[in-house]
C-alpha positions as a printed Julia matrix, in Angstrom:
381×3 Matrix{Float64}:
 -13.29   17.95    6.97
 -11.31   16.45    9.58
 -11.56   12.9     8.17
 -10.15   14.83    4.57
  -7.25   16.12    6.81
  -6.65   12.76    8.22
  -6.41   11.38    4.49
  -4.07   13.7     3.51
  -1.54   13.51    6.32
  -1.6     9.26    6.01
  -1.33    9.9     2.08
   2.5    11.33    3.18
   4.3     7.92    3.37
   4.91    8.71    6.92
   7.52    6.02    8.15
   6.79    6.34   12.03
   3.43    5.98   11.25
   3.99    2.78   10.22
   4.11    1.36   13.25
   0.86    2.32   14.68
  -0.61    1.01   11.5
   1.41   -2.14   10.89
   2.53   -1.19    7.2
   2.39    1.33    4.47
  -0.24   -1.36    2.93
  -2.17   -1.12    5.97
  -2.39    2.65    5.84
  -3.19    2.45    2.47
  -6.29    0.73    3.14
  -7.36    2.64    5.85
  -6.74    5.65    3.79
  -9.04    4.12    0.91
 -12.02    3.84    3.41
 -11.9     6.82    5.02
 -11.22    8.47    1.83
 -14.81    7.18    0.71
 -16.49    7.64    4.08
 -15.4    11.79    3.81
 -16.49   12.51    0.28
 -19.78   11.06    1.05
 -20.0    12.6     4.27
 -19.18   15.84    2.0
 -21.51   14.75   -0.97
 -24.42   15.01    1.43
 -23.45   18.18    3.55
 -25.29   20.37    1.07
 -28.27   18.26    0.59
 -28.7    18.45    4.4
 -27.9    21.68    4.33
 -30.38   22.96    2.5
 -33.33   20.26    3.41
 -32.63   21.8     6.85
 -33.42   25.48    5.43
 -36.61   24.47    3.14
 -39.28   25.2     6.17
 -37.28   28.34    6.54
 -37.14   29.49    2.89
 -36.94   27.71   -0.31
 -34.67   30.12   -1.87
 -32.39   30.45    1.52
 -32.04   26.51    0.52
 -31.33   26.98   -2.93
 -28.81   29.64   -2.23
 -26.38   26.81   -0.75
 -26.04   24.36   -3.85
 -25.6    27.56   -6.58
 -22.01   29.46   -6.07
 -22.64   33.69   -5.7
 -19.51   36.09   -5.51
 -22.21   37.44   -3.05
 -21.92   34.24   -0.57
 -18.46   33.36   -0.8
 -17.85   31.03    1.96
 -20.68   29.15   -0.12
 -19.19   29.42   -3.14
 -15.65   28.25   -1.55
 -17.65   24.95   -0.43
 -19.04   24.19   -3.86
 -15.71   24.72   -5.46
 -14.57   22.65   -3.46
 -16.69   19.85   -3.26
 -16.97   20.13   -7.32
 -13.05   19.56   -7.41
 -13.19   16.88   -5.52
 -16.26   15.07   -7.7
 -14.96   16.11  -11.1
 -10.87   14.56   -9.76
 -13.13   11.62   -8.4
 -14.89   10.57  -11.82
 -12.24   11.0   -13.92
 -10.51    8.51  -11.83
 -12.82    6.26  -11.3
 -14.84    6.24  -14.95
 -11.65    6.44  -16.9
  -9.44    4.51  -15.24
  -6.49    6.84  -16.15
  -2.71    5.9   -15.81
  -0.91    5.73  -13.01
   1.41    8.8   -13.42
  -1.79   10.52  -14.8
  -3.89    9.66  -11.45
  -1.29   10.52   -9.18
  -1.14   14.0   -10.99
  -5.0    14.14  -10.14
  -4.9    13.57   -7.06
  -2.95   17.2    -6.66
  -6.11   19.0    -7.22
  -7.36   17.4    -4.04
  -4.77   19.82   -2.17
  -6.72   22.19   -3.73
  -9.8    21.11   -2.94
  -8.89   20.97    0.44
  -7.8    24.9     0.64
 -11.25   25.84   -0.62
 -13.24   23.71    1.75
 -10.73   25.22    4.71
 -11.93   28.48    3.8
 -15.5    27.7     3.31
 -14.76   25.95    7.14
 -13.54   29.1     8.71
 -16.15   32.16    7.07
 -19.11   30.21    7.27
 -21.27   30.79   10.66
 -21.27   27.87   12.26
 -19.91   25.98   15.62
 -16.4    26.74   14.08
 -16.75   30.44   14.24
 -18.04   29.98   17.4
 -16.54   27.53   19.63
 -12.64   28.87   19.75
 -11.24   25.04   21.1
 -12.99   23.62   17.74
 -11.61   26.59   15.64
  -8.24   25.84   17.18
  -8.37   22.13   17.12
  -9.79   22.47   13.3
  -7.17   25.26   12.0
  -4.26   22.87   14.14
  -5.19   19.77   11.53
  -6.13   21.55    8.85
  -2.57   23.6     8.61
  -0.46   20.01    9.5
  -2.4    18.39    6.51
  -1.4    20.75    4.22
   2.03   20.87    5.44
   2.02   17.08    4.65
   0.75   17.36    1.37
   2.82   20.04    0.35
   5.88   18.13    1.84
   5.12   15.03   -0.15
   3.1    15.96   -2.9
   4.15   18.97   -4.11
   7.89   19.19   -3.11
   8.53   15.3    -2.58
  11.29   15.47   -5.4
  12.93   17.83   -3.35
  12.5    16.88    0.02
  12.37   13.18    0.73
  15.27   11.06    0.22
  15.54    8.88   -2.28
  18.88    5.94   -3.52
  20.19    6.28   -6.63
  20.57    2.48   -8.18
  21.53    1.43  -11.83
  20.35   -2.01  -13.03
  22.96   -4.69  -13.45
  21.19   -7.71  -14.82
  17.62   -8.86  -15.87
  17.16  -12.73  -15.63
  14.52  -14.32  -17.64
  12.84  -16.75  -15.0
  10.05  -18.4   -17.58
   7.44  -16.97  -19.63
   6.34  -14.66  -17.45
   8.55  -13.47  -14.43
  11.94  -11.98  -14.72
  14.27  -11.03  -12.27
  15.97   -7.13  -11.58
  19.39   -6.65  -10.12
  20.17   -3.31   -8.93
  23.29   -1.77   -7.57
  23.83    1.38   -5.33
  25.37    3.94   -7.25
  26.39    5.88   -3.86
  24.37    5.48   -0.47
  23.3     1.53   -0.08
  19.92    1.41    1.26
  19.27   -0.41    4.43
  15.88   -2.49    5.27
  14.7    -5.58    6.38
  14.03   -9.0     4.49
  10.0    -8.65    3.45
  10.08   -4.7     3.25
   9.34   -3.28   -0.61
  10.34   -0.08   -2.14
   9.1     2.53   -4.76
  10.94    2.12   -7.82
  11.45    4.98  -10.39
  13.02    3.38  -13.51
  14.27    6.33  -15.49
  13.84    5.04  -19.1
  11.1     6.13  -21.3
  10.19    2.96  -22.85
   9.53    1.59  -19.93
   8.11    4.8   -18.3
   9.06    6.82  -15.45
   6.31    6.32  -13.09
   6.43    4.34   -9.32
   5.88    1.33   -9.02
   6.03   -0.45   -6.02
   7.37   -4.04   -5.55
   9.12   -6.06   -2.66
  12.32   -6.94   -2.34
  12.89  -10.6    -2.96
  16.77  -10.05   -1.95
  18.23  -10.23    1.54
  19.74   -7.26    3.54
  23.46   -8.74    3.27
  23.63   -9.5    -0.69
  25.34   -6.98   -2.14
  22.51   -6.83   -5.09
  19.46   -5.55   -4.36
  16.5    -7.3    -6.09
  13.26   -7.48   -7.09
  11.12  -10.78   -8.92
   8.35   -9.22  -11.31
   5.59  -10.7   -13.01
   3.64   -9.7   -16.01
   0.39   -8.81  -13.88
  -0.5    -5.42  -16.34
   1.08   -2.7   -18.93
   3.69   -1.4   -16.72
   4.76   -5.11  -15.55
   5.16   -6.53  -19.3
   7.15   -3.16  -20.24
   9.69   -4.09  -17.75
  11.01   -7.3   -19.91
  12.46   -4.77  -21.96
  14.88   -3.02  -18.91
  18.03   -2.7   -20.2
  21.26   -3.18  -17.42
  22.73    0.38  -17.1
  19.38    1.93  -16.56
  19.41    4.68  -13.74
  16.67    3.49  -11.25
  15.54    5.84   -8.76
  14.02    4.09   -5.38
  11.79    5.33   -2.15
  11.73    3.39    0.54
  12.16    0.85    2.69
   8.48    0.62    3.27
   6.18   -2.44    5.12
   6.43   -4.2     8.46
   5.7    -7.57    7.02
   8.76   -9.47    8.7
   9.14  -12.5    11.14
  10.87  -10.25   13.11
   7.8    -8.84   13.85
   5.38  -11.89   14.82
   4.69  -12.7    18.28
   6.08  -16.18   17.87
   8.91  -17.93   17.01
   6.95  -20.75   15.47
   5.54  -19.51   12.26
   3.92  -20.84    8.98
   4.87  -18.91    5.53
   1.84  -19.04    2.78
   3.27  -17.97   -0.47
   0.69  -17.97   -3.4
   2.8   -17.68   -7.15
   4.61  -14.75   -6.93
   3.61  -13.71   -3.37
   6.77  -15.57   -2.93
   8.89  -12.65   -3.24
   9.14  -11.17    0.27
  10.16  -14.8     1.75
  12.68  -14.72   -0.63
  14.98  -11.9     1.65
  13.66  -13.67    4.78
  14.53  -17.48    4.35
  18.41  -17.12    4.42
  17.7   -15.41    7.94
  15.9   -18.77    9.2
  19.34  -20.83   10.93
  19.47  -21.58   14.15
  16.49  -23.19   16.3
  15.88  -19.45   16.84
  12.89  -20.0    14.57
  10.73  -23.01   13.27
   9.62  -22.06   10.2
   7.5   -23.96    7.57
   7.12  -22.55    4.07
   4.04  -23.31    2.05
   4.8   -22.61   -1.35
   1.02  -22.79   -3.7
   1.76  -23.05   -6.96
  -0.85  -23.8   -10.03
   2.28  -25.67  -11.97
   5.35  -26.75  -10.49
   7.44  -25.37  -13.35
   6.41  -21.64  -12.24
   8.68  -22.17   -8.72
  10.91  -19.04   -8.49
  14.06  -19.76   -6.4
  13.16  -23.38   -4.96
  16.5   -25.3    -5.16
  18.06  -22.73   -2.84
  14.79  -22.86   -0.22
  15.38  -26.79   -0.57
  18.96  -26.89   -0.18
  18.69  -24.25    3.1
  15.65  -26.69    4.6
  18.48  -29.58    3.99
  21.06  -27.56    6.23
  18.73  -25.99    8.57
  16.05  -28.35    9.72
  14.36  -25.46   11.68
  13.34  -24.3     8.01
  10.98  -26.86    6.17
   9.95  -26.06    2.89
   6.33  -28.33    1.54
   4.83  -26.86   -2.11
   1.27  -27.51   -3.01
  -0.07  -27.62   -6.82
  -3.61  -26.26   -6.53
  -4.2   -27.17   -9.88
  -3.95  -30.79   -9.13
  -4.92  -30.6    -5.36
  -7.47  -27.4    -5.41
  -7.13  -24.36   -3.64
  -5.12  -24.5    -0.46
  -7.17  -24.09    2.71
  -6.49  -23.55    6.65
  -8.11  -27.1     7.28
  -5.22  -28.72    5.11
  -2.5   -26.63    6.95
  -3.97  -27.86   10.17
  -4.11  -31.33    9.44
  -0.36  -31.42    7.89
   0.81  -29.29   10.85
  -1.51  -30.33   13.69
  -1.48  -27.33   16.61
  -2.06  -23.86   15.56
  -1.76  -22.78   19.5
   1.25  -20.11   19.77
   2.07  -19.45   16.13
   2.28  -16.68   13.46
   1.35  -17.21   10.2
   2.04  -15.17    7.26
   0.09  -14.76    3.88
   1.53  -13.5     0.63
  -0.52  -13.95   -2.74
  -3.57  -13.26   -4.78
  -5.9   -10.91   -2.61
  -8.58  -13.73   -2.46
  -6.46  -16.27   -1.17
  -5.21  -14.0     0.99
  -8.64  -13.21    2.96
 -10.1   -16.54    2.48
  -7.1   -17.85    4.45
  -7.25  -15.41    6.76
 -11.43  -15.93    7.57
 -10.54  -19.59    8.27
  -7.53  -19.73   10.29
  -9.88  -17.16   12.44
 -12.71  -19.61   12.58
  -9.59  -22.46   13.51
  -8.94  -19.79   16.34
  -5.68  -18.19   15.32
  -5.94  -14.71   16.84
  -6.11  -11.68   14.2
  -2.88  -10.46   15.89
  -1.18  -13.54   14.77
  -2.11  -13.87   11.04
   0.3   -11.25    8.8
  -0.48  -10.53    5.18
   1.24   -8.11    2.3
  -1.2    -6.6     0.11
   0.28   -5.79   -3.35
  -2.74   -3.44   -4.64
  -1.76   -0.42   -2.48
């Protein structure tokens, strides 16, 4: 119950929390594990339950898997614990829509009320011990507050920019680029951060999406770079400029800014490219040493390089080095190593497919680049 409370108050997009957790993604991902770990916890609480009762009475154990108006802190358990399976399968069997899963993921809210009140009427070290009652009834209440904050009056209550889209650029085949102007309040971030994005046009549809922002903090355009990756992604080549767009955010602490060194090493895998894309024009002074390692399958699919190139020509401090895996192979931490030579007192930071991502990560650790050192921005959140 309290790791379900926990879940619901990092499900908030809690900004401050960010820091503790290094990233929205990051919380994301914790919030996937210990979302698992607390419905099986909760899957087996009956079972246990009632193998604990069987020496006792056989229909005693029985009594706690069937629902009875005559037990209801029972019934308030199995209601809830049936919400959460039923919201659970349809998710995971169907594979529903976005928009669709996000609605289903209400009815965990409600789930959570019932097993609250099967918490605090059932006899047991709850109703007993007052600091546990107190300490469970404390996170119980601020987890609900949270989800009612963001889930159920989010539209209201957290702030959101009004944009309108002023171009879409056809990059090749498959990536396009979005241009998006404030319509009143400009929102401020930092070069690698990425947003929600709320494109109000039907074709198209009107769920979030998120994506990072491949523009930097003083153009006066805010962009994004999209590729077709899925349904909503090839839908977007058909954004037309004047569209209302309606964004939440900034979101994401993946930023130089926020490495431990000043000497770093950029991975960008296709279009894991985007979030260098805002930090690059930062990269001037000897500040920063910076070297860019662009991985591309086919040189042709390079988003952006003539201006990376022509800002490594006026800023040695920024070098920019691309690498065609499918001529070369995949890119690994020993060929970084040998082009670079001392990995001592650098950060490095990963952006791409989620394989490359943790199979770059596993060897730069066995190189002996500290955890702490090695960044990387997830995309499946």
């Amino acid at each position: 119950m309290a790791l379900f409370a926990i879940n619901l108050i990092l499900s908030a997009r809690l900004k401050h929390l960010e820091n503790y957790f290094g990233g929205l993604n990051r919380i994301y991902i914790i919030h996937h594990l210990i979302g698992g770990l607390s419905f099986c916890l909760l899957l087996f609480h009956p079972l246990f339950s009632a193998v604990r009762l069987v020496p006792v009475s056989v229909s005693f154990a029985g009594a706690l898997l069937v629902p009875s108006l005559n037990n209801l802190p029972v019934a308030y358990g199995i209601v809830a614990l049936a919400i959460m399976i039923l919201t659970l399968f349809f998710t995971f069997h169907f594979r529903p829509k976005y928009q669709f899963w996000r609605g289903l993921h209400k009815y965990l809210g409600l789930a959570f009320f019932f097993a609250g009140l099967h918490v605090f009427f059932i006899p047991s070290d709850v109703s007993t011990n007052y600091f546990l009652r107190f300490y469970m009834l404390l996170l119980s209440t601020v987890a609900l507050l949270f989800f009612t904050y963001y889930t159920l009056l989010g539209k209201y209550l957290i702030k959101k920019y009004e944009y309108k889209v002023t171009s879409v650029e056809k990059i090749n085949e498959k990536v396009i680029e979005v241009s998006l102007l404030a319509l009143a309040e400009k929102m401020v971030y930092s070069p690698g951060q990425f947003v929600f994005f709320k494109f109000n046009n039907k074709k198209i549809g009107e769920e979030e999406h998120p994506f990072s922002i491949s523009s930097n903090p003083a153009d006066k355009f805010l962009q994004i770079i999209v590729k077709n990756l899925g349904d909503f992604t090839a839908r977007l080549k058909q954004l037309e400029v004047g569209t209302k767009v309606t964004i939440d955010g900034p979101y994401g602490k993946f930023s130089y800014k926020n490495a431990h060194h000043k000497k770093q090493i950029w991975i960008a895998g296709g279009i894991g490219i985007t979030p260098f894309l805002g930090m690059f024009p930062d990269v001037r002074d000897d500040k920063y040493s910076v070297t860019l390692v662009y991985v591309l399958a086919k040189e042709n699919e390079a988003v952006h390089l003539p201006e990376m190139l022509l800002h490594a020509k006026e800023y040695p401090n920024f070098r920019v080095a691309t690498f065609g895996s499918s001529e070369r192979g995949r890119i690994t931490a020993e060929i970084i190593h040998h082009y670079y030579g001392n990995l001592d007192d650098i950060s490095i930071f990963l952006c791409g497919p989620p394989y490359m991502m943790k199979s770059l990560r596993e060897q730069f650790e066995t190189l002996g680049v500290s955890s702490t050192d090695i960044h990387s921005e997830e995309f499946e959140l």
